[in-house]
N, C-alpha and C positions, 0 to 999 in steps of 0.2 A: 301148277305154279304155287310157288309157298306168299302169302302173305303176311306182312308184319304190322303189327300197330303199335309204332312207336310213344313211348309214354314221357312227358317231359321230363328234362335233367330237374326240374326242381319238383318233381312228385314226388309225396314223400315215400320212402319204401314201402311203406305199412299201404298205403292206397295201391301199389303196385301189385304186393301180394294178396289183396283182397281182390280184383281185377283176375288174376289166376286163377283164385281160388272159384271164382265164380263160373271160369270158364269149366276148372276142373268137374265144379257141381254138374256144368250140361255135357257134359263128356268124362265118364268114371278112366277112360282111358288116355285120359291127359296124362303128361310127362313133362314131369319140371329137366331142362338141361342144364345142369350145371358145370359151366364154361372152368377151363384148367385156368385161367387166370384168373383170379378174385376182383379185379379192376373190372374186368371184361363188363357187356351187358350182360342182365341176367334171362333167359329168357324160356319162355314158357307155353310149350304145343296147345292147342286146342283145338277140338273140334269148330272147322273142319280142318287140318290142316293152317291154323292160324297161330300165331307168335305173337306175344309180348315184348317188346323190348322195352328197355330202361337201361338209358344211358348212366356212364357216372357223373354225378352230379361235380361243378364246378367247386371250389374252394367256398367262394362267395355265400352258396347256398347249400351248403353239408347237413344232411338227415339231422344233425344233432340240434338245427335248429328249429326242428317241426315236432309236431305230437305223433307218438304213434297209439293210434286211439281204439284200431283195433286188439292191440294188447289190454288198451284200458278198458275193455268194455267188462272183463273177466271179474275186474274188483268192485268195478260201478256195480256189479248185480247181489254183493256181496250182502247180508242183513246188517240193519246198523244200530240194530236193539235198543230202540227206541230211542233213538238222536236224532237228531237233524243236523245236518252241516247249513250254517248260516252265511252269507258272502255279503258283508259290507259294503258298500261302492260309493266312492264321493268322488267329486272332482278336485283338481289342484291347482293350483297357483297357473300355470302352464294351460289351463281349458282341457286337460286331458284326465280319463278317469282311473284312479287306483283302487284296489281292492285287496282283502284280506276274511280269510276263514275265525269263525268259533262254531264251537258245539252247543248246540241249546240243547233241553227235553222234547220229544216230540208232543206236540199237543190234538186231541182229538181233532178241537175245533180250527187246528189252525194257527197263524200268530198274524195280527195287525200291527202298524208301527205302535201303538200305545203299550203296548205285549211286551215290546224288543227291547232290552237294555240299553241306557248310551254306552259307547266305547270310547277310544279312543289311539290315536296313534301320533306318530313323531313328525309333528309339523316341521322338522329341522328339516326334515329329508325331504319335504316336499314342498318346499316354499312358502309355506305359509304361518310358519314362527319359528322365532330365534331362538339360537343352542340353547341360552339359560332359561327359556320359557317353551320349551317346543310342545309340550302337551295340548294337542287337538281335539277335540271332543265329537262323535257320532251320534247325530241324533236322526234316529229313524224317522224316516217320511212318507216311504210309499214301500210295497212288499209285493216280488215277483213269484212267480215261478221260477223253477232252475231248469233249464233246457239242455244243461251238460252234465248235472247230475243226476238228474229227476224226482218226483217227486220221493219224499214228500218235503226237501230240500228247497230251501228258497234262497232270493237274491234281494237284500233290502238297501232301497236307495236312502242315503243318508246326508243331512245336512252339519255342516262343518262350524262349531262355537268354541269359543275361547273360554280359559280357566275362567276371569270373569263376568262368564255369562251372556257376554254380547258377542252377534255372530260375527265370525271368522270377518275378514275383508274380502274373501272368492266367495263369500257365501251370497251369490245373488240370488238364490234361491228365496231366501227372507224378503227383498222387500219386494219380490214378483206378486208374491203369495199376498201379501197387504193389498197392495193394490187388486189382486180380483178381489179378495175379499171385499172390499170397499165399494167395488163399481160391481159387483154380484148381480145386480137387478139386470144387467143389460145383456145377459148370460151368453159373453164371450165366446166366440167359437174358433179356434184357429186349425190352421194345417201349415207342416213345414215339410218342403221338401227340400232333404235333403242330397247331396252330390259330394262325390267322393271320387277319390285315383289311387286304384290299386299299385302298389309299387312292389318289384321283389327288393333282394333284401341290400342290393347294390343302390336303391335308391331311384332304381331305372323304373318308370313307369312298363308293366308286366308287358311282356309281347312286343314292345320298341325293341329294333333292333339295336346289337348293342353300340354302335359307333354309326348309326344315325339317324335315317327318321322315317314313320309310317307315311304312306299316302296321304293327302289331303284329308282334312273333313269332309265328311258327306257323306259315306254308306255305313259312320258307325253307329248314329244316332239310333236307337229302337232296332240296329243289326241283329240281325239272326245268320248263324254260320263261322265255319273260320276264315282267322282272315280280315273276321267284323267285330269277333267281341272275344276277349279273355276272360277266363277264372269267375264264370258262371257258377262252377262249382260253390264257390266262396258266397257270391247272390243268391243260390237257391236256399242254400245252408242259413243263410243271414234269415230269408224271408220265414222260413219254417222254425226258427228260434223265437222270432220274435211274435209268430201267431202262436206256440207254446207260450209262451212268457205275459200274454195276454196284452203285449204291446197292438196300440190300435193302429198297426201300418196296412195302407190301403193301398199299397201297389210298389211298381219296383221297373225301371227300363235301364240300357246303354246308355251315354250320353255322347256329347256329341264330338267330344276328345278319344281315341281311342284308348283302354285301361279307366277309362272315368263312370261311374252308374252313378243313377239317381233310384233311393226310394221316400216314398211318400209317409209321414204319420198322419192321421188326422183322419173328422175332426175331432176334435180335443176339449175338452168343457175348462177356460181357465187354466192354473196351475197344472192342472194335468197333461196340457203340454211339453211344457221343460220337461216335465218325470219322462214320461215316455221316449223324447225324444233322446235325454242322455243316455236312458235305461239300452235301446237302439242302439247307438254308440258303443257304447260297453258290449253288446252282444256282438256287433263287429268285429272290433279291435279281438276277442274271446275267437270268434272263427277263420278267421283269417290268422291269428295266430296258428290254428292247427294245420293250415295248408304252408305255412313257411312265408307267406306276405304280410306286407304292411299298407296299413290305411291312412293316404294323409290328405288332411282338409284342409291344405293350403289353398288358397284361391284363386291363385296362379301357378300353379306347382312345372308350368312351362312354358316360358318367356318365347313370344312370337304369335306365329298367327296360331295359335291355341286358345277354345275356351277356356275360361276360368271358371271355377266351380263355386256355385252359391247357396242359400237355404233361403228360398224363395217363401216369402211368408206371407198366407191367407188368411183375411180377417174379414168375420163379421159379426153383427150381435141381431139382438132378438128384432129391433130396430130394420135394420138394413135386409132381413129376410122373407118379408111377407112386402106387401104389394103400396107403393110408394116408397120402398124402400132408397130409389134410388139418390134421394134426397137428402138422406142421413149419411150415404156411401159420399158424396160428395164433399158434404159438411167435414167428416173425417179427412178425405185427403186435402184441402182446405188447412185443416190445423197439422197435419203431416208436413205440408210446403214450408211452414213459418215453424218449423223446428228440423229442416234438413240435416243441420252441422251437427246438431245434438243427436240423432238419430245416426248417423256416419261416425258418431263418435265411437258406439256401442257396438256398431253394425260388422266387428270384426277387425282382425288383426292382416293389415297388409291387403286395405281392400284397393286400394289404390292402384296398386297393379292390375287389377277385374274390373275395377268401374272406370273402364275407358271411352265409352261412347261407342264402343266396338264391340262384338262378337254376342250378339245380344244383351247389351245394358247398357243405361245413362251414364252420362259424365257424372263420375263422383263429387264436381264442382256446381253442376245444376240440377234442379230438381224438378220431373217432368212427370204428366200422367195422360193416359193417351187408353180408346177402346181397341183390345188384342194386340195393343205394343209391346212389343220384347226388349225394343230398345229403351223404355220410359223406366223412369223409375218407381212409379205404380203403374200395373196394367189390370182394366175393366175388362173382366171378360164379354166374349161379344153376346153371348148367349145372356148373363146378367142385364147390360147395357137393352137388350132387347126386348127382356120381358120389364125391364124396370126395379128391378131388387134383386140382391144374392148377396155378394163378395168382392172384395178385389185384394190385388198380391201385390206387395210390397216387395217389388224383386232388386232392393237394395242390401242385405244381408249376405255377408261372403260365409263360406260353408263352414269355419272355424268358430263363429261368433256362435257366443252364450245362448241360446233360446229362453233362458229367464228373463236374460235382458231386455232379447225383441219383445216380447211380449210384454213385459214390464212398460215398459217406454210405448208402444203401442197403446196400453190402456192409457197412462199417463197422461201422453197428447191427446188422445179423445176425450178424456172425461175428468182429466185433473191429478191435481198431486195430492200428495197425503200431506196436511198438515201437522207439521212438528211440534 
């Protein structure tokens, strides 16, 4: 009997021919068939007797909108005589992150942000200044690895400042950064997880069928198999980017929407949260580009009995870690309760749709804390609660919202504002 392994209409060809090619590798006696109609599938013998198919792809989702990366791999190895290609990356107006190339000198040792020149680009285009003033200014913050060019190419996150001198208005970056600097002694430690919903390029969460709906919740949370989780591909690629890029993410599952993952950064010493966390983001939005999907961190990205996706946020200081800690964790949510609306303010766009009281989290209108609640709006873990010190998670943050902000606003209520 011949067997086929059909390969989805939206893979991109180049993953198709690679698949072949690998089969061709364990069998020199493979034989590509090439069908008399060019529409046709394309399809490809392999030991034992096995076939590739690949469908054609829909209008919606045409090769031309994916990378073929196999062909790029030929120029990536190319020498670059001593350059570096540099990748800018700031966020914009929108919560979303842009980026843009220059050529620096290669340097023995390396380049830090103090190394890196400011830049600058067209605040017109990106919301964040007007026609006759659009010049935005880059100023380097924190400097990656490049995980799509390699070394000795980097990726440097960049803060956004005006002609004069005072930063940008998206630049929340600035006053995150004050405030740890200020409360510094209490050496901050956070973790965000974050949650996300794979879409193709119709906008359909991946794997929904197209006119109407997957099975219930319940076998896709932490699913393994088909049927339970889509475009893994895309997660393992994300997770293996960001341990290159030295982002500190410490884990990765399905969530509980089908097309929705969560992965985890942390912990995180202060500002170096936001960094990492965008830096994540951007390597995202960068992989899932090559596969032909989109990532979007709407909160509710589907109205009904669906979860909503959030960025659950863990906080503790040097305080709340060692043993009586559990008295400082309380103090904390305590002044968390008497700044709810302010905290909801920052806590994301469109949270109101996700903080229903429903699918695990509090009403966006009250504010609750409870040991191992899902539904609270801070939850103790039980393990913490048990020994007496650790952490707790502020699972009021919807998956769009700023991570300068939460954290910002997190130090803020614990330990005070910055006087002006």
């Amino acid at each position: 009997m011949v067997s086929f392994v059909r390969i989805k209409p939206t893979t991109p060809l180049s993953l198709a021919l690679a698949l072949a090619a690998r089969c061709a590798a364990l069998d020199p006696r493979a034989k590509r068939f090439k069908p008399e109609n060019p529409s046709s599938p394309l399809l490809y013998r392999c030991r034992p007797r096995l076939y590739l198919q690949r469908s054609p792809q829909p209008a919606a989702t045409q090769e031309s909108f994916t990378s073929y990366t196999e062909n790029l791999q030929k120029y990536l190895r190319l020498p670059q005589n001593g350059q570096i290609m540099v990748e800018y990356i700031w966020i914009d107006s929108e919560g979303g992150v842009r980026s843009k190339s220059r050529t620096l000198p290669e340097l023995k040792e390396g380049y830090t942000p103090k190394d890196l020149p400011t830049w600058n680009f067209d605040g017109s285009s990106t919301g964040q200044a007007p026609g006759d003033n659009s010049d935005v200014y880059l100023k380097p913050v924190a400097v990656f690895p490049d995980p799509f060019r390699g070394n000795p190419n980097i990726l440097v996150l960049s803060e956004c400042w005006n002609a004069d001198g005072t930063p940008n208005k998206f630049n929340h970056r600035y006053e995150a950064a004050k405030l740890m600097e200020k409360h510094a002694e209490h050496i901050p430690w956070f973790g965000l997880e974050q949650e996300y919903t794979l879409l193709d390029l119709t906008d359909r969460p991946y794997g929904w069928p197209k006119n109407g709906y997957p099975a219930p919740q319940g076998p896709y949370y932490c699913g393994v198999g088909a049927g339970k989780v889509v475009q893994r591909d895309i997660v393992e690629a994300h997770y293996k980017c960001c341990l290159y890029a030295n982002i500190k993410i410490s884990g990765t599952n399905a969530e509980v929407m089908p097309a929705q993952w969560e992965y985890q950064v942390g912990p995180c010493d202060g500002i170096e949260m936001g960094d990492h966390l965008w830096l994540s983001r951007f390597l995202l939005h960068r992989v899932a580009e090559e596969f032909g999907a989109k990532v979007s961190f709407d909160p509710k990205p589907i109205p009904g009995d669906w979860n909503g996706a959030g960025l659950h946020s863990n906080f503790s200081t040097k305080e709340m870690r060692v043993e009586g800690g559990m008295k400082y964790i309380e103090a904390a949510i305590k002044k968390l309760e008497g700044r709810h609306h302010e905290h909801i303010a920052v806590y994301g766009v469109g949270n109101e749709k996700r903080l229903t009281g429903r699918h695990e989290t509090g009403s966006i209108d009250q504010f609750s804390y409870g040991v191992a609640n899902r539904g609270a709006s801070i939850r103790i873990p039980r393990e913490c609660a048990a020994k007496g010190y650790g952490y707790f998670e502020d699972r009021r943050p919807a998956s769009n919202a700023d991570p300068y902000q939460i954290t910002g606003i997190i130090m803020e209520t614990c330990f005070g504002a910055i006087e002006q």
